[in-house]
Each structure stands twice: as C-alpha cells, then as structure tokens.
RODRENRO-774029 format. One line per 10 residues: number of its first residue (from 1); their letters; for each residue x, y, z of C-alpha. Coordinates in nm, 4 decimals, m for minus. Layout:
BEGIN
NUM = A = X:Y:Z; ...
***
This chain:
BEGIN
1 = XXXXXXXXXX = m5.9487:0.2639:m0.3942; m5.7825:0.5075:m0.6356; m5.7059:0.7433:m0.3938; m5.5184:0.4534:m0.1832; m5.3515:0.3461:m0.5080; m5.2246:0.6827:m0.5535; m5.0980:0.7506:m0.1794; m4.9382:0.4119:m0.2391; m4.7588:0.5135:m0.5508; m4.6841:0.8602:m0.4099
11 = XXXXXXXXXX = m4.5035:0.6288:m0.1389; m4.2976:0.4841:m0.3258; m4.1984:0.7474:m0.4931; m4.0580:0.9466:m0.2187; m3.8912:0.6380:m0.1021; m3.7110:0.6048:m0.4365; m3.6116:0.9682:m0.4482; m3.4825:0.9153:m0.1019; m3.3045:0.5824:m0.1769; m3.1441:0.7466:m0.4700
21 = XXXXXXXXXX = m3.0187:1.0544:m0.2079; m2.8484:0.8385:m0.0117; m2.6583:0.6315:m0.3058; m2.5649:0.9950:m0.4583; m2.4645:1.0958:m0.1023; m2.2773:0.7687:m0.0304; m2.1183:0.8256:m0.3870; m1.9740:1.1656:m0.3983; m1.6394:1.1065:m0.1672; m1.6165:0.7685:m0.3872
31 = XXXXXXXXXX = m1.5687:0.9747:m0.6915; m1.4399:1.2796:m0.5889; m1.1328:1.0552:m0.4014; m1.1137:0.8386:m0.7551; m1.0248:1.1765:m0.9486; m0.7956:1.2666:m0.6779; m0.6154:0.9721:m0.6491; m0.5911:0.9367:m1.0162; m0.4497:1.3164:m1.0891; m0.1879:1.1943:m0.7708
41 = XXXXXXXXXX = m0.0659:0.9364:m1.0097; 0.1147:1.2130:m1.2445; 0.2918:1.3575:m0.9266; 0.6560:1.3045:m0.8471; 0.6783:1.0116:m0.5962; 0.7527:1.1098:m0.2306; 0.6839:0.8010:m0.0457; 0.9846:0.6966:0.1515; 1.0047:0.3169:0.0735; 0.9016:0.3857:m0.2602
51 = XXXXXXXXXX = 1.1812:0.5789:m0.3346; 1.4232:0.3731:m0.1056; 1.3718:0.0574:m0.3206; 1.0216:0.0225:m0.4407; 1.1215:0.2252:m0.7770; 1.5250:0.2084:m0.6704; 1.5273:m0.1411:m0.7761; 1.3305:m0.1680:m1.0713; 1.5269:0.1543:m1.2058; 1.8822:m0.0055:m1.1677
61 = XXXXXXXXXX = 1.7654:m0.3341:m1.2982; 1.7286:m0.1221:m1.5817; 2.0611:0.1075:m1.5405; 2.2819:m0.1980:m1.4609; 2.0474:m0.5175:m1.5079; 2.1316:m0.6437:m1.1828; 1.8854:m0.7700:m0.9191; 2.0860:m0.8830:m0.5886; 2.2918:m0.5395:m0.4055; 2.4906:m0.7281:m0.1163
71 = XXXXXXXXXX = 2.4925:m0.4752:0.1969; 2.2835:m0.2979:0.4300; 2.0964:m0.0388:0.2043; 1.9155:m0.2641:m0.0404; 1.9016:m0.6123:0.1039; 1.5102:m0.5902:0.0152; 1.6455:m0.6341:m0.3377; 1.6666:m1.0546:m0.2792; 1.3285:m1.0501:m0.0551; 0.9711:m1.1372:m0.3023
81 = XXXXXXXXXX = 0.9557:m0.8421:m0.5237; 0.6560:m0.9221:m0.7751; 0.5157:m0.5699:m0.7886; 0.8988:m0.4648:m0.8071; 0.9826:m0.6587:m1.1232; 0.6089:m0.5235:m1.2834; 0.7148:m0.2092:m1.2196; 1.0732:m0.2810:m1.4683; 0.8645:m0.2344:m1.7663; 0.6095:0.0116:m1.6645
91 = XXXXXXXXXX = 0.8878:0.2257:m1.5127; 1.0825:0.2166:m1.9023; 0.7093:0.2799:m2.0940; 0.5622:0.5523:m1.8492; 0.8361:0.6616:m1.5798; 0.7354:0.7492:m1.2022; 0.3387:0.7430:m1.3355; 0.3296:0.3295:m1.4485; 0.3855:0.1951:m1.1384; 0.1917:0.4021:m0.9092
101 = XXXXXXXXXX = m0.0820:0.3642:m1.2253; m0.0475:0.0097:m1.0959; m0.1665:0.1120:m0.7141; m0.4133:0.2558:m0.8065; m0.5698:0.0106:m1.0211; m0.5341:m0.1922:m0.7788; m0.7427:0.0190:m0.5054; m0.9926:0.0476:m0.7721; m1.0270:m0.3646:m0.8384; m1.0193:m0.4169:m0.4304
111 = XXXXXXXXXX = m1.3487:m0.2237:m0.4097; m1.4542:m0.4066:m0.7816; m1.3935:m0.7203:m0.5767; m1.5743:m0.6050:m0.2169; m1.9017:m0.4834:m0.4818; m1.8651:m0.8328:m0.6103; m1.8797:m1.0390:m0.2678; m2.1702:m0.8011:m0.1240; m2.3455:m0.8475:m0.4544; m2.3660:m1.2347:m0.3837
121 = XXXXXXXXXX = m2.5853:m1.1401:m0.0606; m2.9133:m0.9465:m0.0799; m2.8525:m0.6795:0.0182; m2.9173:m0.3054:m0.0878; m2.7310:m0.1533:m0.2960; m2.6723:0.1423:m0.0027; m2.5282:m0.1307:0.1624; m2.3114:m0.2530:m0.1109; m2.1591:0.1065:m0.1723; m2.1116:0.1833:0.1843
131 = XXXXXXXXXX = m1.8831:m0.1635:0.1859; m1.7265:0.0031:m0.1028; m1.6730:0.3444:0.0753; m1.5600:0.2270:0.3922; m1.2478:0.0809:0.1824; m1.1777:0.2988:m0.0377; m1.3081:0.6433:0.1293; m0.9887:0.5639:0.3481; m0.6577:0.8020:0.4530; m0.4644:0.5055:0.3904
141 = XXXXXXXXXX = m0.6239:0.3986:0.0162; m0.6230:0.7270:m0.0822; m0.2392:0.7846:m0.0601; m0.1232:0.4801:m0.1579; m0.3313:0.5128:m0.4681; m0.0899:0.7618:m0.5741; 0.2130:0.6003:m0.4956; 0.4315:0.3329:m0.5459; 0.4024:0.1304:m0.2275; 0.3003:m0.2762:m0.3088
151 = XXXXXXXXXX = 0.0319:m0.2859:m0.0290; m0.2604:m0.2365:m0.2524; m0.1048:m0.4436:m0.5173; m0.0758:m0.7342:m0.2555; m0.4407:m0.6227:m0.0804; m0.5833:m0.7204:m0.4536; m0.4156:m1.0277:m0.4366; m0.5764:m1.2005:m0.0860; m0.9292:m1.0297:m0.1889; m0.9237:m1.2207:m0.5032
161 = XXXXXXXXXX = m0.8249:m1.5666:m0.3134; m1.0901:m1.4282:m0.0901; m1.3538:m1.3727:m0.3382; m1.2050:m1.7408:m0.5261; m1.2414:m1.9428:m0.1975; m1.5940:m1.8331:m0.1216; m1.7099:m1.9579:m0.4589; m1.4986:m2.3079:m0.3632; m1.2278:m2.2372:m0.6400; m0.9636:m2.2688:m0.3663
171 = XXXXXXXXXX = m0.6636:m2.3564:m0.7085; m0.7144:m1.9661:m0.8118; m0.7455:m1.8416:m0.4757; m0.4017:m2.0705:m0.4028; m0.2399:m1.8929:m0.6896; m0.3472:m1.5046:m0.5848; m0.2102:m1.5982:m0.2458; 0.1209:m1.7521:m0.3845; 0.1530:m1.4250:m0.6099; 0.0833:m1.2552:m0.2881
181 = XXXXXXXXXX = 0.3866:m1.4097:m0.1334; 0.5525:m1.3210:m0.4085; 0.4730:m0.9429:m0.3239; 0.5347:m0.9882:0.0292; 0.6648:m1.2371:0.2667; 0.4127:m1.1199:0.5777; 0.1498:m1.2849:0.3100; 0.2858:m1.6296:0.4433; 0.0350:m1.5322:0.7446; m0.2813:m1.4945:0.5627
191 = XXXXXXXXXX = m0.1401:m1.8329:0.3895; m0.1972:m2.0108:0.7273; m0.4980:m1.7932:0.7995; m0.6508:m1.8886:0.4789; m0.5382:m2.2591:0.5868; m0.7529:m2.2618:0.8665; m1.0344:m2.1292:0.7655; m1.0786:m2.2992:0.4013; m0.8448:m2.6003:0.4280; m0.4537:m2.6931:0.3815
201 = XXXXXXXXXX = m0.5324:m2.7191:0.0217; m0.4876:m2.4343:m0.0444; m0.1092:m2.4108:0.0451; m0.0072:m2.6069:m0.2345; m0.0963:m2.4049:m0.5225; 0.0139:m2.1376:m0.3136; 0.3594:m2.2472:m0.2617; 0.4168:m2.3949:m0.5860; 0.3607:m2.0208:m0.7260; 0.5701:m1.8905:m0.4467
211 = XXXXXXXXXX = 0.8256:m2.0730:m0.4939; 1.0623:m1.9492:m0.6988; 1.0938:m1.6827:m0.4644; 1.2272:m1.8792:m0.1706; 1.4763:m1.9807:m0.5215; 1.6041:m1.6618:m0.5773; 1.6383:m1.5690:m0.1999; 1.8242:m1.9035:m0.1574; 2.0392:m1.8752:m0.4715; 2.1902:m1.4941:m0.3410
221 = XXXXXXXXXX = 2.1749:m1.5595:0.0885; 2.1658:m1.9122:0.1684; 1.8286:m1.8106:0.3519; 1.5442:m1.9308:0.1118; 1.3247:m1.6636:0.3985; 1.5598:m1.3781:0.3520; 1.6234:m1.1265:0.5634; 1.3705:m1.3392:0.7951; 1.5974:m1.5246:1.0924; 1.9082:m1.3333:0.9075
231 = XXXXXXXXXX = 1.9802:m1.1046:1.1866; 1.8762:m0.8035:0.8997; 1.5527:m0.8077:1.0800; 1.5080:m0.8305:1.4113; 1.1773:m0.8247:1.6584; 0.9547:m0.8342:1.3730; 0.6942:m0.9530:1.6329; 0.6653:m0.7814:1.9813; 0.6613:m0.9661:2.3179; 0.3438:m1.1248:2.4072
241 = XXXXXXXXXX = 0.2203:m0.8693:2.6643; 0.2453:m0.6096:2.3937; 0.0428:m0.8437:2.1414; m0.2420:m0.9095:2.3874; m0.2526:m0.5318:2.4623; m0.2740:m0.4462:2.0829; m0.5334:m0.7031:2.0115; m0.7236:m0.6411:2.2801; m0.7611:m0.2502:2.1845; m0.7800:m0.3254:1.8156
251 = XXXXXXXXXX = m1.0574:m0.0941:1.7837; m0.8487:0.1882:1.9371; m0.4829:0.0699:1.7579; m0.6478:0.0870:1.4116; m0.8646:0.4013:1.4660; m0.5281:0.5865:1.6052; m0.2542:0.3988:1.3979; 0.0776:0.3932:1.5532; 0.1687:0.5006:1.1461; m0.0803:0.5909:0.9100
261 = XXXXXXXXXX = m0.4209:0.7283:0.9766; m0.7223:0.4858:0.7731; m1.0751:0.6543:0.8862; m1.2579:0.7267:1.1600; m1.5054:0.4588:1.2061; m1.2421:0.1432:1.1192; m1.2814:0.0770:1.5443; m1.6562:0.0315:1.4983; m1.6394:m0.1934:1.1694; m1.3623:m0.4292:1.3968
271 = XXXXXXXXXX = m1.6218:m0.4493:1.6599; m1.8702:m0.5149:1.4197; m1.6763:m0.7499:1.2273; m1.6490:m0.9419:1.6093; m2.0389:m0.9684:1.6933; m2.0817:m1.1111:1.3481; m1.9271:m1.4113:1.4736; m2.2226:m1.5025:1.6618; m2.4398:m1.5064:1.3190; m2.5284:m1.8530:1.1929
281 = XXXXXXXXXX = m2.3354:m1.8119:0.8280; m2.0790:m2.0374:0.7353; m1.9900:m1.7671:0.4949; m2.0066:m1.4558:0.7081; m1.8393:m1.6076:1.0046; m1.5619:m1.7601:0.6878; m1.4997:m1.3836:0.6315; m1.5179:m1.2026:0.9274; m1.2557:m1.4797:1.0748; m1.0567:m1.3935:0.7851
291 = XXXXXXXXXX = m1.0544:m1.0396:0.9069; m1.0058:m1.0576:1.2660; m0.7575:m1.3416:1.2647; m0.5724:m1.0694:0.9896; m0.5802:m0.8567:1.2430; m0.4326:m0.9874:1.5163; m0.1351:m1.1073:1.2944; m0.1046:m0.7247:1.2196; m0.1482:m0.6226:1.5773; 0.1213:m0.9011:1.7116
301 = XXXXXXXXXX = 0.3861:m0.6878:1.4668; 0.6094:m0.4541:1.6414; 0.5063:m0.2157:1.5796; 0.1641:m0.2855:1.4505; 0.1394:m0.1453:1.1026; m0.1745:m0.0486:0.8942; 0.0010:m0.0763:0.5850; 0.0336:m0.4636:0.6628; m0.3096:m0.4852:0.8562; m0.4827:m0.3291:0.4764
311 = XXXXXXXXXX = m0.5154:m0.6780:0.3254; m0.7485:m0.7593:0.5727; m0.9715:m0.4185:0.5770; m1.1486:m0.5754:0.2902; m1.3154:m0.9089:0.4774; m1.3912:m0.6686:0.7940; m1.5692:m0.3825:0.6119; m1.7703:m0.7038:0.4223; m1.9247:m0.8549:0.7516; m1.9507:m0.5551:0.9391
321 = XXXXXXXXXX = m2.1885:m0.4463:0.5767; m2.3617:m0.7928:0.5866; m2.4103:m0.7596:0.9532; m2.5895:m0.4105:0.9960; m2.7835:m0.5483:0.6961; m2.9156:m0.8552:0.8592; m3.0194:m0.6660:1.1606; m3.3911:m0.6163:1.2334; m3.4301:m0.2657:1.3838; m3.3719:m0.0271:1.0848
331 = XXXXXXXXXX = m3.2387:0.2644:1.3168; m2.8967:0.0637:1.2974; m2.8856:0.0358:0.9385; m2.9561:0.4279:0.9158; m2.7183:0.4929:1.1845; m2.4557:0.2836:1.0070; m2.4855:0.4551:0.6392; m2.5302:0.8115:0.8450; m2.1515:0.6902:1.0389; m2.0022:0.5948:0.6392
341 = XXXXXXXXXX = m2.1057:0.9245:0.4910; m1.9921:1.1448:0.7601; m1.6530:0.9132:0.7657; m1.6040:0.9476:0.3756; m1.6409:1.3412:0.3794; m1.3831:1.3643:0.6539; m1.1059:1.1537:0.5074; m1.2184:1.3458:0.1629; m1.1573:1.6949:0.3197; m0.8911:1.5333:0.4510
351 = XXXXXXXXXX = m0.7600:1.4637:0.1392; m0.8003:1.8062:0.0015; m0.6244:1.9479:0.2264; m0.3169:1.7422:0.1605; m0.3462:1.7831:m0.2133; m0.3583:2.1719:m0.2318; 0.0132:2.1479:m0.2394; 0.0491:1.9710:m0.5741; m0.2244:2.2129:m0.7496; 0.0917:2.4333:m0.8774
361 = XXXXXXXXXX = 0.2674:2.1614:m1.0006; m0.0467:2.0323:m1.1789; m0.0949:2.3589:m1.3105; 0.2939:2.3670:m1.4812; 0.3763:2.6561:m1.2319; 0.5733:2.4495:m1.0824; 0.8566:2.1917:m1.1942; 0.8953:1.8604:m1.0162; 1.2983:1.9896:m0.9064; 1.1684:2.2950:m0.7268
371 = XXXXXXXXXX = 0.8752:2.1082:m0.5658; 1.0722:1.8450:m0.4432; 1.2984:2.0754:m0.3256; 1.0536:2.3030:m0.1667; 0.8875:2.0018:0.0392; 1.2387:1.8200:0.0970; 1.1815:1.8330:0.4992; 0.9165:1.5368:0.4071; 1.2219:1.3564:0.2279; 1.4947:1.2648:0.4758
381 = XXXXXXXXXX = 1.7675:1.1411:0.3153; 1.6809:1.1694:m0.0331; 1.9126:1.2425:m0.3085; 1.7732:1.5626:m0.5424; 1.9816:1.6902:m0.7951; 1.8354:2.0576:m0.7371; 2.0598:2.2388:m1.0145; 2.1391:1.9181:m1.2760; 2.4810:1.9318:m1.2034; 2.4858:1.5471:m1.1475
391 = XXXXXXXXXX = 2.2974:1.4660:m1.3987; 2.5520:1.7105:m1.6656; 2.8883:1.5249:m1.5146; 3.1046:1.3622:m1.8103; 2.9385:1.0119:m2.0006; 3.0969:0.7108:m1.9011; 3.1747:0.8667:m1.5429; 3.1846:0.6322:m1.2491; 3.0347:0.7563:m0.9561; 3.0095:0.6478:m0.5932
401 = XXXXXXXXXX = 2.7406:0.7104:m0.3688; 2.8032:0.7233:0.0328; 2.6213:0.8135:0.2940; 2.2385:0.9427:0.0899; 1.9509:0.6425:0.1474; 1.6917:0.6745:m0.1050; 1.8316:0.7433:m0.4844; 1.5101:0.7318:m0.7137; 1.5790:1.0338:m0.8018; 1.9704:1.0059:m0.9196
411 = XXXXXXXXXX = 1.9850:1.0664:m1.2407; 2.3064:0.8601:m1.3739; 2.4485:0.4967:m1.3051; 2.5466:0.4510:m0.9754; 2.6882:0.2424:m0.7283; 2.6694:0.2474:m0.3858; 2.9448:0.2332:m0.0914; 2.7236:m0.0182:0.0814; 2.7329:m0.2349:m0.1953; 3.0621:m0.1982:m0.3578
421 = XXXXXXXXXX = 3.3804:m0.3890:m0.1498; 3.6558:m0.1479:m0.3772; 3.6144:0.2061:m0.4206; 3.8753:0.2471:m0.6366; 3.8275:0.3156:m0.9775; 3.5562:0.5773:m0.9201; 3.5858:0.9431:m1.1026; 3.3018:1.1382:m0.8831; 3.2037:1.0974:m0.5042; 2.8213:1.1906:m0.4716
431 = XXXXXXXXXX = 2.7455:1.2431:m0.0557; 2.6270:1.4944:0.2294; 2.8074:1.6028:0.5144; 3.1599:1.5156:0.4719; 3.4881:1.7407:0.5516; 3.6139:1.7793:0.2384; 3.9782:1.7870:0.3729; 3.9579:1.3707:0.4527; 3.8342:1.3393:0.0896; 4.1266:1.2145:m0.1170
441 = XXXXXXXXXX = 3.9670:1.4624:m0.4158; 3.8704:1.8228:m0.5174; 3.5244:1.9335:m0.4052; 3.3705:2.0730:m0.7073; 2.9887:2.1566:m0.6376; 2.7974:2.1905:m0.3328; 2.4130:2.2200:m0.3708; 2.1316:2.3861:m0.1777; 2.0561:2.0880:0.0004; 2.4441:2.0500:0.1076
451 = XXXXXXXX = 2.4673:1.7284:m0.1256; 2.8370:1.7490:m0.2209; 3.0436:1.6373:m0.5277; 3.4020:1.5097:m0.5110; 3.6543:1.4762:m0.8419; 3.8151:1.1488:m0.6678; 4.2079:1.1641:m0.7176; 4.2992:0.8446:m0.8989
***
C-alpha cells in the first residue's frame, strides 16, 4: 500500500511539473510580445491612417479647435470618432505615446476579457491561456498595440457587450456597443449581429449612446450616416459572387489576409469555431455565431479587411478553446496547445524581426527626424520636416498645405488646400513636386525629401 501511495504521488507530481511546462511554454510569447508592444508605444507613429487622421484630427482640434474639415482629405473628421476625441487630451498630456498607450491597453483588457469568459467554463487553465495567446500572440495585435489605429479600442468595446450579454446584462452590453458605434460605423453590423443572437433589446441602449453621433454627422453633411450613401465611399461591400467566394474560403482569406497578416492557425480556429455549432450549448453556439456571423460581415467587405474582421477574433478563438476542451480523445487537446505554441513563437520571431529597426532609436542613437527619414519609403505621402526649417518659419505665419496627405507630423498651424475655398491671405506654401515657375512666390527651401517651401507673393 505505501509503495502504491507513493507511485501515486510520484504521479502526480510529474503531471504537475508537466502541467506547469506547458503554462510557462504557452506563456513566454504572451510576455515577451507584452514588453514588445509596450516599448513600441514610445516609438514615433508610422501607421498610415494614424497619421492621416487618427492623430491629424485630435492634433488640430487642439491647433485650431475645430472638428468638421469640408473636402476630400479629412472627411473622416464628421464620421464617429470616440477614440479620436480620447486621444485630444492624451495627445496634449503625453504626445504620440497617450494614444497608442490607449491601444495597447486595450489589447491587454481584450485578452483580460477572453481569460474572463473561459474562466466561467471549466476548463484548464492551458486552455484558458491558449484562448489568451491565440488573440493576443497575433501579427495583427501586436502592431496595433503600438499604434494609434481605433481597432483594438473598438475590439474592447463588442468583447465587453460580449462578455455583458452572456451574463444577461444586455443595458451594459447595449452601451459598449453604442460606444462602439461611436468608434466606428462598421460596428452598426455587430449591432444587428448582436440583435439576432441576444434580442432587439439591445439596440436601444445602443442607439441612444450612439446617437449623438448620427447628431454631429447630421449637423455638418445633412447625412446623419456620413460618408455612408454620400458618394465619398463607394463599393464598401463587393458583389455577391465575391462575398460567397470569401466566405466560403474564410479559413484561407483570414490565414492569407488580403492586408495584414494575424497568425498562422486563425484558418483552423474558423473551422473550429464552425463544428462547434453542432455542440448542445446555448452559450457556445451564442458565441461562436457571434464569431462566424462577424465574419462573414468582414468577408462581404471589398476588400475583406482583418482590421475590421478583429472584433470578432475574440468570440472565435473562445469556442474553438471551449470546443477542443470538451472533446473526449486527449490527442486533440495536445495537438491543439502543441498548434498555439508553435503559432505564438512564429508571430513572436516575427515580431522581432520587425522591431530590430527601432533598437537604435530606443537606444538614443537615433532621433525620431532621422529615423523617420531613414524608413520614409514606408511613409508615402507623409509630411517630415527633415531639417526644422518649417517648424523655424516666422510666428503668426499662415501657411498652406497642397498636395502632402498625412500631416501628423507638421509642426505649425496649418490649413489645407482641400479644405480652404480662398488661398489668399497665406504667407508660406508647404508642397512636393511643383514647378516653381507656376508658383506666384519665391522658392526658399527645398528638403531631402523634395518637400518644397514657397514665400507666397501677396
């Protein structure tokens, strides 16, 4: 008997140090990507939306404390802009590094909020983190965690409602879904998705919070859906051919992204996220609908994004967890946490890779002018003032801007040509590629990147 007691403790033992191998295993790309996400937040921003209006806006609220720009450049400046008008005062306290602080707390309280839903099922806690890894152990989560994009911000939003509407508290999960909408109109979808699948009651919180967004869209356009039906905007969703192709090879679209890479094994949780629906759980099937009705939304787009599909990862990666775990033969739940490792250290080496280029600047060898500069190819259209000669042009100037897109990084007042009906009045003329002789003005500077400035004859 004490011998068997002792092979039986010995037993468990080695299963516990085992047990513990695989959470450590499952854990390291989980932490390692944390840090580097985190030391991305203290880089200079080179995402192109973000620095086309997703920090453009809440920086010349500040410069000029105007919110609507008329024109083509900035129309999104009238469309929901929650995380936008968060990132006003975070963008004054802490510059480029509060907002994209923002994005990547909210990657961190996505997983926070996949943890909690697994945690509500008993399940392992191997399981639990590989939910957590197969979110966050992503291409996709990883960069925008050290941006300024909204698409985390918005993907925190509809897993709260999520997480709300599970526990029957479908007045929060209305109001995360309305401040959703409020982030981005394409949440409207998951409003009708969430519709379906916990009841129409939920639209009314939802709208009410919403609302003054269709307001303020209203107030500037006439169009309380701005730039939707506008003409700004056109074949946001492809024919039906094209839909049906995309949904049917979901599991290929979202492994090879027409846009940005998310992890190797996103096909297989899809699939898996499919045969759950043949599980008799309310809840499960609740969440895996979620996910796969999310995804066809995202895969009817043209084209089919995985920045909009991310607000649906979440509810996949939860049944396809909750379904390996429910299955009897344990050579799929090995296989499954062996597939989650082995995608975590790719997208982490990944990850390396792409962040060897910011040790220098990290370092201090390197100033944020000459590494923009250096890596400007990645920035089309971009306005840098390489030397500071902008930024050293007489107070109280009035300069125009023609022809440059994204102006995060313009260091004085502005206005724009696209936005401004006279362009009279104007001392300087900041722009690329013109002849200077049509130029009613003296050329005064050129820079390395050919962005020229004009002394405008008045």
């Amino acid at each position: 008997m004490g011998k068997q007691k002792l092979s039986s403790l010995s037993l468990r033992v080695a299963l516990g140090e085992r047990s513990n191998l695989i959470l450590f295993v499952i854990l390291i790309p989980i932490i390692l990507l944390l840090v580097l996400n985190f030391m991305l937040v203290f880089t200079p921003e080179m995402g192109f939306d973000a620095l086309w209006y997703h920090l453009t806006l809440p920086k010349l609220w500040l410069l000029k404390h105007q919110w609507y720009f008329p024109g083509g450049l900035l129309y999104y400046s009238v469309m929901p802009r929650l995380a936008e008008t968060i990132y006003i005062p975070l963008l004054q306290l802490f510059g480029t590094a509060g907002p994209k602080m923002a994005q990547y707390l909210a990657g961190v309280g996505t997983a926070v909020f996949i943890w909690k839903i697994l945690s509500e099922h008993k399940i392992s806690k191997a399981m639990k983190l590989a939910g957590v890894s197969l979110f966050y152990c992503t291409w996709l989560v990883s960069w925008q965690s050290g941006s300024a994009y909204i698409d985390l911000i918005r993907t925190l939003l509809e897993v709260g409602a999520l997480y709300y509407s599970l526990r029957g508290s479908w007045k929060i999960g209305g109001l995360l879904l309305g401040l959703a909408i409020g982030t981005k109109w394409f949440s409207l979808g998951s409003l009708a998705i969430f519709s379906i699948i916990f009841g129409p009651q939920i639209i009314f919180p939802a709208l009410l919070v919403s609302f003054p967004w269709f307001i303020i869209a209203y107030h500037f356009t006439g169009n309380p859906i701005y730039p939707i039906f506008s003409g700004v905007v056109e074949n946001s969703l492809t024919g039906i051919g094209n839909a049906f192709k995309h949904i049917l090879l979901a599991p290929y679209y979202l492994t090879h992204p027409f846009d940005d890479f998310i992890s190797p094994i996103v096909g297989l949780v899809f699939i898996l996220a499919l045969l759950s629906l043949r599980v008799k759980n309310h809840v499960l099937r609740q969440i895996s609908l979620l996910g796969i009705l999310g995804t066809c939304l995202t895969m009817s787009l043209d084209p089919p994004s995985s920045r909009y599909f991310l607000p649906y990862l979440p509810a996949l990666v939860i049944t396809a967890v909750i379904f390996v775990d429910s299955l009897r033969r344990p050579v799929f739940k090995k296989t499954f946490l062996a597939l989650v490792i082995l995608s975590g250290f790719v997208v982490l080496s990944l990850r390396l890779i792409a962040m060897a280029k910011y040790i220098p600047l990290l370092l201090g060898s390197m100033d944020r002018n000459t590494f923009l500069t250096k890596y400007y190819g990645r920035l089309p259209g971009t306005f840098l003032d390489t030397d500071g000669f902008v930024a050293h042009l007489p107070e109280g100037s009035k300069i125009l801007v023609d022809k440059l897109h994204n102006l995060y990084y313009f260091p004085r007042d502005f206005d724009h040509s696209s936005w401004v009906s006279d362009t009279s009045g104007y001392d300087y003329l900041v722009t690329v590629g013109d002849d200077p002789n049509k130029i009613a003005g003296q050329l005064l500077h050129q820079n390395n990147l050919q962005i020229q400035i004009f002394k405008l004859n008045k």
